[in-house]
C-alpha positions in Angstrom: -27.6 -28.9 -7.4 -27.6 -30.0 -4.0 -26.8 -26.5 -2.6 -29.7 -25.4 -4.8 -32.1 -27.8 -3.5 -30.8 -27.0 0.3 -31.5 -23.3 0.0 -34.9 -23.8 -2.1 -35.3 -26.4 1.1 -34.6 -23.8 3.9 -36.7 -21.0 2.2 -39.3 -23.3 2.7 -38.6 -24.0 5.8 -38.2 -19.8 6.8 -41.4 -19.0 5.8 -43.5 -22.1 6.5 -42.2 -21.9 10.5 -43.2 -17.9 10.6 -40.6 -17.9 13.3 -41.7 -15.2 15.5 -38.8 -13.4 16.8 -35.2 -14.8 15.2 -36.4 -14.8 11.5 -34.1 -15.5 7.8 -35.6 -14.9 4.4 -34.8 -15.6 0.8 -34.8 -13.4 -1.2 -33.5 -12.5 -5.1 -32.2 -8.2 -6.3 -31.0 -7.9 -9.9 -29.7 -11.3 -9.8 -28.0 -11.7 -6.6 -29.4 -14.0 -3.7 -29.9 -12.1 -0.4 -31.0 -13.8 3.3 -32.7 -11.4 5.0 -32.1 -11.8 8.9 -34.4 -10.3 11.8 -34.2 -10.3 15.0 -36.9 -7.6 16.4 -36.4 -3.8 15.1 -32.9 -5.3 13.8 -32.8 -6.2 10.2 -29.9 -7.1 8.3 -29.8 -8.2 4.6 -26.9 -10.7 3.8 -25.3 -11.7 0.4 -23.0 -14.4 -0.2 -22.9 -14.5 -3.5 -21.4 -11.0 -3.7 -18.8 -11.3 -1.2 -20.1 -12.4 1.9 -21.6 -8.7 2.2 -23.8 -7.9 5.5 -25.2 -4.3 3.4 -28.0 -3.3 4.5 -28.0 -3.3 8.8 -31.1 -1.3 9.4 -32.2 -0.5 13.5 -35.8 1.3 14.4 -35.8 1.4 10.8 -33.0 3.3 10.6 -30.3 2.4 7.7 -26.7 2.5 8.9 -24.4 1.6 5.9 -24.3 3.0 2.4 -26.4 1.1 -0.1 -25.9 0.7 -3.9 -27.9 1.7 -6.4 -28.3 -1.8 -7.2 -27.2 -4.9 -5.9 -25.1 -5.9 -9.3 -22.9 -3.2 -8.1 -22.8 -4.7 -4.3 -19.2 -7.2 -5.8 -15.8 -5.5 -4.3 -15.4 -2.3 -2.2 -17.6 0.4 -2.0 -21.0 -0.4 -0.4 -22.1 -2.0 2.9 -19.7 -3.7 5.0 -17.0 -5.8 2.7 -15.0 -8.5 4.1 -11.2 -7.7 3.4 -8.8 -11.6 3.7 -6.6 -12.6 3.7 -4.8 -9.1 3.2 -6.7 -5.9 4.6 -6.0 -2.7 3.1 -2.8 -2.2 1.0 0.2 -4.8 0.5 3.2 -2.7 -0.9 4.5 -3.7 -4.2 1.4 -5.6 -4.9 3.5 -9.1 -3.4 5.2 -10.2 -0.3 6.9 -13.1 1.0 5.7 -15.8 3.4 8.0 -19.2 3.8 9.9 -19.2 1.3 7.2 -18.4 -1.4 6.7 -14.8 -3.0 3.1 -13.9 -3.6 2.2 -11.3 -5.8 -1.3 -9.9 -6.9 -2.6 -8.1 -9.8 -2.0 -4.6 -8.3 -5.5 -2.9 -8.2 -4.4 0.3 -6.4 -1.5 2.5 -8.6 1.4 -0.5 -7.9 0.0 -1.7 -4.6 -2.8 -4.6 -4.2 -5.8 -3.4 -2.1 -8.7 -5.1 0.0 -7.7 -8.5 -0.1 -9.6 -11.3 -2.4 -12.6 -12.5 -1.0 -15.0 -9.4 -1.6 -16.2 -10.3 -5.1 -16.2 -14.4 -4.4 -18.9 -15.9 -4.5 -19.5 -17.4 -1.1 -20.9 -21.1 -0.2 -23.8 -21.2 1.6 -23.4 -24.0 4.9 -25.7 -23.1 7.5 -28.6 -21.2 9.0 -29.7 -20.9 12.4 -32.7 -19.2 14.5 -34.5 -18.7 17.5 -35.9 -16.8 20.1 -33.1 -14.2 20.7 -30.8 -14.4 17.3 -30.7 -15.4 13.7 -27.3 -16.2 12.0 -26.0 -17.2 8.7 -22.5 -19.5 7.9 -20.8 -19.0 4.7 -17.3 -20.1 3.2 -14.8 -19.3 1.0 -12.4 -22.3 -0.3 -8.6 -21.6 -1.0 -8.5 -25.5 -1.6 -6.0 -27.0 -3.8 -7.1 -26.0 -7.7 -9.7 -23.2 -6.8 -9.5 -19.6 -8.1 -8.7 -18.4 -4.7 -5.6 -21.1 -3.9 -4.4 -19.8 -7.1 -3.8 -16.2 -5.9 -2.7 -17.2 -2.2 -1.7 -20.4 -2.5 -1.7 -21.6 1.2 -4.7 -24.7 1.1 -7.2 -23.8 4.0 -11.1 -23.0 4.6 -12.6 -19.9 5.7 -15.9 -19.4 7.3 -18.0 -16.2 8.5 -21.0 -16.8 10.6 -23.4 -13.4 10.6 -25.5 -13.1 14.3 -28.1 -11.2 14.3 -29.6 -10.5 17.8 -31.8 -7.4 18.8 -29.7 -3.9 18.9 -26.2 -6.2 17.8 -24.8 -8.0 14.6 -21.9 -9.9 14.9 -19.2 -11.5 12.5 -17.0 -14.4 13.7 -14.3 -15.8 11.5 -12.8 -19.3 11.2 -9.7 -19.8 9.9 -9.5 -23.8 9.0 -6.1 -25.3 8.0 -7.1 -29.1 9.8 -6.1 -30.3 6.8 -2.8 -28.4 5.5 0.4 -28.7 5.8 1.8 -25.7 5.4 1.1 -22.6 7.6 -1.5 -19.5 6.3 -0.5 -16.3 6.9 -3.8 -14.0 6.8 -5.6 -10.8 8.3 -8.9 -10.6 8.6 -10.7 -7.1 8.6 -14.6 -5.8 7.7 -14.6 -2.3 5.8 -18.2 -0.7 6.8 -19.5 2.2 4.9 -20.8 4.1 7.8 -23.7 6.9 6.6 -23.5 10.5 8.7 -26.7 10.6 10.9 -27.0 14.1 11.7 -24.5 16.5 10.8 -20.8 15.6 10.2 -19.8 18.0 12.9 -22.1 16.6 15.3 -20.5 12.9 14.8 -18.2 12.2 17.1 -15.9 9.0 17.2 -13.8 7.3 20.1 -10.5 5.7 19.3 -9.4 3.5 22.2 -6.0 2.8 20.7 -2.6 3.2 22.4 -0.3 4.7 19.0 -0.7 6.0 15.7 1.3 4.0 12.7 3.2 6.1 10.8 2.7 5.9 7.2 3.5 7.3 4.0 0.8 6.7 1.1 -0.6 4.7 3.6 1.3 2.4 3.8 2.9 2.1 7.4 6.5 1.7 8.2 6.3 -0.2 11.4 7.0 3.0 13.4 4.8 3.2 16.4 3.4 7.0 17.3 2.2 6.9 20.8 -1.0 9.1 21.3 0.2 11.7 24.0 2.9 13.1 20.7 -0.6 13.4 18.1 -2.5 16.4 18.0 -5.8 15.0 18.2 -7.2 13.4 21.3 -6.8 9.8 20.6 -9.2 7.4 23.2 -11.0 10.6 23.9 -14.8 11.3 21.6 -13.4 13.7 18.8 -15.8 15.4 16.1 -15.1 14.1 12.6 -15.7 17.6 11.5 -13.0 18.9 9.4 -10.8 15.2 9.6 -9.4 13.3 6.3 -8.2 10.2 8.1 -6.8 7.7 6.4 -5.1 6.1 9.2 -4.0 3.0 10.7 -4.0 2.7 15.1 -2.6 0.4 16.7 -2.9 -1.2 20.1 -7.0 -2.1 20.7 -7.8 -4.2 22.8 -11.1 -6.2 23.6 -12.4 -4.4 26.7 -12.1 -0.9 25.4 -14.6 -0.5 22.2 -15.0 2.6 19.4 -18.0 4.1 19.8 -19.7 6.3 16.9 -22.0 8.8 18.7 -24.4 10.4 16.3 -25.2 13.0 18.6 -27.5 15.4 16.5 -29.9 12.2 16.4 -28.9 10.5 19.9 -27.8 7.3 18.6 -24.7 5.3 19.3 -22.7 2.2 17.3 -20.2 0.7 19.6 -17.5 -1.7 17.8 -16.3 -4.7 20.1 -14.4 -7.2 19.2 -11.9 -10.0 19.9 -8.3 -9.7 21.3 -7.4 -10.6 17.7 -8.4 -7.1 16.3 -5.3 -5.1 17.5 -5.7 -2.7 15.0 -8.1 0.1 13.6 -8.2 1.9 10.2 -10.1 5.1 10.3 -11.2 7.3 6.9 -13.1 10.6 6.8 -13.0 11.1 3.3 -15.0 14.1 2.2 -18.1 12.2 1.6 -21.3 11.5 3.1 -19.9 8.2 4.8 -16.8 6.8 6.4 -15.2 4.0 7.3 -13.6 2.2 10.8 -12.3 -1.2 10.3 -11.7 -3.4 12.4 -8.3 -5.1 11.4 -6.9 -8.0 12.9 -3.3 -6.8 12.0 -1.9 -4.0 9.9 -2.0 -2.9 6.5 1.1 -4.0 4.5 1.4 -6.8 7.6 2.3 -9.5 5.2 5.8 -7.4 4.5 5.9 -5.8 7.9 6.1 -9.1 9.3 9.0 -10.1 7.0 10.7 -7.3 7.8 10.8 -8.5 11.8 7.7 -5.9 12.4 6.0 -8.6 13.8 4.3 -6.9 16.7 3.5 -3.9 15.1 2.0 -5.9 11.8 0.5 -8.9 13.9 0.0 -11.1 11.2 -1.8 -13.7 11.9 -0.6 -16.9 11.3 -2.4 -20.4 10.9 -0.5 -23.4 11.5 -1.2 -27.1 10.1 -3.4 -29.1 11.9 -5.1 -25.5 13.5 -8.3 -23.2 13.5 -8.0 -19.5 14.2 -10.7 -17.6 14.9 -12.3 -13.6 16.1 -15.5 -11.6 15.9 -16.7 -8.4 15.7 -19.8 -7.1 16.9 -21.8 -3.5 16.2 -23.9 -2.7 18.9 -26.6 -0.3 18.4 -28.2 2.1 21.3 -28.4 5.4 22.3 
């Protein structure tokens, strides 16, 4: 009831200011609460309540990420941009293990566990904020002691994700909050955006700033490091996704050296920067009218890399009692 009343509050609040440039709206689609968030010609629509989802990021009007038919199918992987945590991307065997404990998930993907647990949780609304040059929302996700997420990773802690808006950019920072445990959290933290073409396919063209390739079989990598001078594509050089079927994890990113999407056939650009956390980039081309480059703070199958002394190459990150860890990723939109 009292988050209820403090949403019913601040919807009050968002229209009866008529803020003029950073604005956040309430809104309700088949069921599922959205918070619209403006800033200018940016426009972002925000659910919590279907897995923290940032799915609609629309620029000049322009719509950037594939939408859903409906948002009761927006829950899980498929549409938008879906957070993937504490495991991005595939964990091999559908379980690992992490000091002393084995974890193991209902596998979701042929034996393996895929996309982590928080994109179908319902998120807790904890903060709003706007002005003059941004609008931002703060969710969380509780792995407390007793809740349904503790009971699939069982390492106590608090996340939260705080969605920026700000004119031509939309940002996602993490926090990691184990203040208050007492054992250590192993995580990754990763977004997985459904990028739509703009343009032809052949006419999109996509920088890769990464140093190696990870080899991988089913993807699933081994911890062997590819560097890019022995690929046959030019990796950290603009490469048409023409003809590609990634499905590929890269390794070695690092904060001052960004992807850039260049839609060229319409002259716009997305550029992908984020924090020295991120070391790693998945890339998919299926062959469909979107694809997907994720930001990853560590490698798919990192939780068993790690284990296996792969600790560079998975970069797990991990959490310690008493501790907050923390990283963003922004999309900035030009031409």
């Amino acid at each position: 009831m009292m988050l209820r009343s403090l949403l019913c509050c601040f919807a009050f609040y968002a229209v009866a200011s008529n803020v003029a440039a950073g604005e956040i709206s309430i809104g309700n689609d088949s069921g599922t609460q959205v918070f619209t968030l403006r800033q200018g010609t940016t426009v972002v629509k925000f659910s919590p309540g279907a897995g923290a989802n940032a799915y609609s990021i629309r620029v000049d009007d322009v719509e950037y990420l594939r939408q859903p038919e409906s948002l009761d199918k927006l829950p899980g992987v498929g549409f938008g941009n879906p957070v993937l945590y504490p495991t991005p991307n595939r964990v091999k065997g559908a379980a690992f293990e992490f000091g002393g404990k084995t974890v193991r998930f209902q596998p979701n993907a042929g034996g393996n566990f895929i996309h982590g647990l928080v994109n179908r949780h319902a998120w807790q609304f904890v903060r709003s904020s706007s002005d003059s040059t941004h609008a931002a929302i703060t969710c969380a996700a509780d792995f407390g002691d007793g809740t349904a997420l503790h009971s699939q990773f069982p390492f106590p802690h608090q996340l939260y994700l705080t969605v920026t808006v700000r004119e031509g950019a939309v940002r996602w920072t993490y926090k990691v909050d184990n203040t208050g445990g007492t054992a250590a959290v192993p995580f990754g933290f990763a977004l997985h955006p459904y990028f739509v073409y703009q343009g032809r396919r052949e006419n999109t063209y996509l920088k890769i700033p990464a140093t190696h390739w990870m080899e991988s079989d089913k993807q699933l990598p081994s911890g062997e490091l590819v560097p890019k001078d022995q690929l046959d594509y030019p990796l950290g050089e603009f490469m048409s996704l023409e003809g590609t079927r990634f499905d590929d994890v890269f390794w070695g990113m690092k904060p001052d050296q960004p992807t850039v999407i260049d839609y060229r056939d319409v002259n716009r650009k997305i550029t992908i920067a984020a924090s020295e956390a991120f070391t790693h980039l998945v890339v998919w081309t299926p062959d469909r009218p979107y694809f997907g480059v994720e930001s990853q703070t560590c490698s798919t199958d990192a939780h068993n890399l790690h284990a296996a002394g792969k600790t560079r190459e998975a970069h797990l990150q991990i959490c310690q009692p008493g501790q907050t860890l923390s990283g963003w990723v922004e999309y900035r939109f030009g031409e």
